[in-house]
C-alpha positions in Angstrom: 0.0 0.0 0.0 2.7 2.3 0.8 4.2 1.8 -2.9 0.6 2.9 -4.4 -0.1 6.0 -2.1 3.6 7.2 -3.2 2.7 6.4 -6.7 -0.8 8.4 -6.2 0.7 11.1 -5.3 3.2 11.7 -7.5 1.5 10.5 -11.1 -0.4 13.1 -13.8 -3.7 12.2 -15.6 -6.0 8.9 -14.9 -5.3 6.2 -12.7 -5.2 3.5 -15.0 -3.0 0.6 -14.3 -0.6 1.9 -17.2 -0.1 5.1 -16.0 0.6 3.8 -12.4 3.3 1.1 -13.5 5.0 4.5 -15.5 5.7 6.1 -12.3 6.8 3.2 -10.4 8.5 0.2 -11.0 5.7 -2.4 -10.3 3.7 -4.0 -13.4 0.2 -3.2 -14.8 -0.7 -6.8 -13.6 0.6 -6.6 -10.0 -2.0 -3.6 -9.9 -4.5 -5.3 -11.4 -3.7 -8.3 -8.7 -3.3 -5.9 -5.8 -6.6 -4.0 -6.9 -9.2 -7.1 -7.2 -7.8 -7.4 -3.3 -9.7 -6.3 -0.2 -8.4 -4.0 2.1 -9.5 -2.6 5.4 -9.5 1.2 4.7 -11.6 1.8 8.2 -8.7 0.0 10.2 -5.8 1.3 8.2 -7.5 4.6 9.5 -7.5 3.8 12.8 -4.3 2.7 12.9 -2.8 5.8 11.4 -4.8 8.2 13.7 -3.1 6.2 17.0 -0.1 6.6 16.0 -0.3 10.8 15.4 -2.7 11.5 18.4 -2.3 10.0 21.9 -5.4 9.6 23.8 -4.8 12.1 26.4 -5.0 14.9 23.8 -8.0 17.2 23.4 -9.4 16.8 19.5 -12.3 17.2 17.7 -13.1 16.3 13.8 -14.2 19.2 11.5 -15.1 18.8 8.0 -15.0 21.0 4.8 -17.0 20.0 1.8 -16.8 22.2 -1.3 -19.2 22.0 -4.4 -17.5 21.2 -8.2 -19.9 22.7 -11.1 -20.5 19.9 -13.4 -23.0 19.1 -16.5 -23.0 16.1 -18.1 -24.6 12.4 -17.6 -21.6 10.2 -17.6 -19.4 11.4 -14.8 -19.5 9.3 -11.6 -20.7 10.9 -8.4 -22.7 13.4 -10.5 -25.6 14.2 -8.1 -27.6 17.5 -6.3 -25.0 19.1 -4.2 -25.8 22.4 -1.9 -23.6 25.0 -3.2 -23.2 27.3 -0.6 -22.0 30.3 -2.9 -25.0 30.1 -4.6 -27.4 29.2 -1.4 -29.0 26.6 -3.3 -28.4 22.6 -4.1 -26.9 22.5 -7.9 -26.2 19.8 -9.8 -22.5 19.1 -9.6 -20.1 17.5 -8.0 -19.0 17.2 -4.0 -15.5 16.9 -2.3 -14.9 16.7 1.5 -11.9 17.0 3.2 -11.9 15.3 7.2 -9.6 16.2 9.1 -8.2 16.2 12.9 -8.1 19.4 15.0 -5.7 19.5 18.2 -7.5 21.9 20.6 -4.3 22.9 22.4 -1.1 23.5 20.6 2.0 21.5 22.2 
C-alpha cells in the first residue's frame, strides 16, 4: 500500500494501471492483482490516527465539503450538491476533506 499511495501522489492524468506502473516500478498486472484485493480502509484509519494522536490529547473532527460545477450524464458521483455560494443545491459535484483538529497547541 505504501508503494501505491507514493505512486498516487506523484502521477499526472487517470489512474489507470498503465499510468501507475509509469511512475513506479511495479507492473500493470501486479495492480490489477493488488486492486481485485480487499483491504481494510476503516482499520488502516484507525491505525494511522493512534499513531499521530495519543489519547490524552483534546481533539475534535471538522469537515469542509466544497461544491464542483458539473454538466454532463456520464461522470461518476454526478448528483444535487448544496452550493453554498449560490445558497441553493446544484447539480454538480461534492468533495470533502476530514480532518483532525488538536485543541491545544504542544
Amino acid at each position: 500500500m505504501l508503494v501505491l499511495f507514493r505512486v498516487l501522489c506523484i502521477f499526472q492524468g487517470k489512474a489507470t494501471y498503465r499510468n501507475l506502473s509509469r511512475y513506479s516500478g511495479i507492473s500493470e498486472k501486479r495492480f490489477s492483482r493488488w486492486y481485485q484485493r480487499d483491504f481494510d480502509f476503516p482499520d488502516f484509519n484507525s491505525c494511522l490516527f493512534e499513531q499521530v494522536v495519543s489519547r490524552d490529547d483534546e481533539c475534535i473532527a471538522a469537515i469542509d465539503a466544497s461544491f464542483i460545477q458539473k454538466s454532463g450524464k456520464h461522470t461518476e458521483g454526478l448528483g444535487w450538491f448544496y452550493n453554498g455560494c449560490a445558497g441553493e443545491s446544484q447539480r454538480g459535484l461534492e468533495t470533502s476533506l476530514l480532518c483532525i483538529v488538536h485543541l491545544r497547541a504542544p
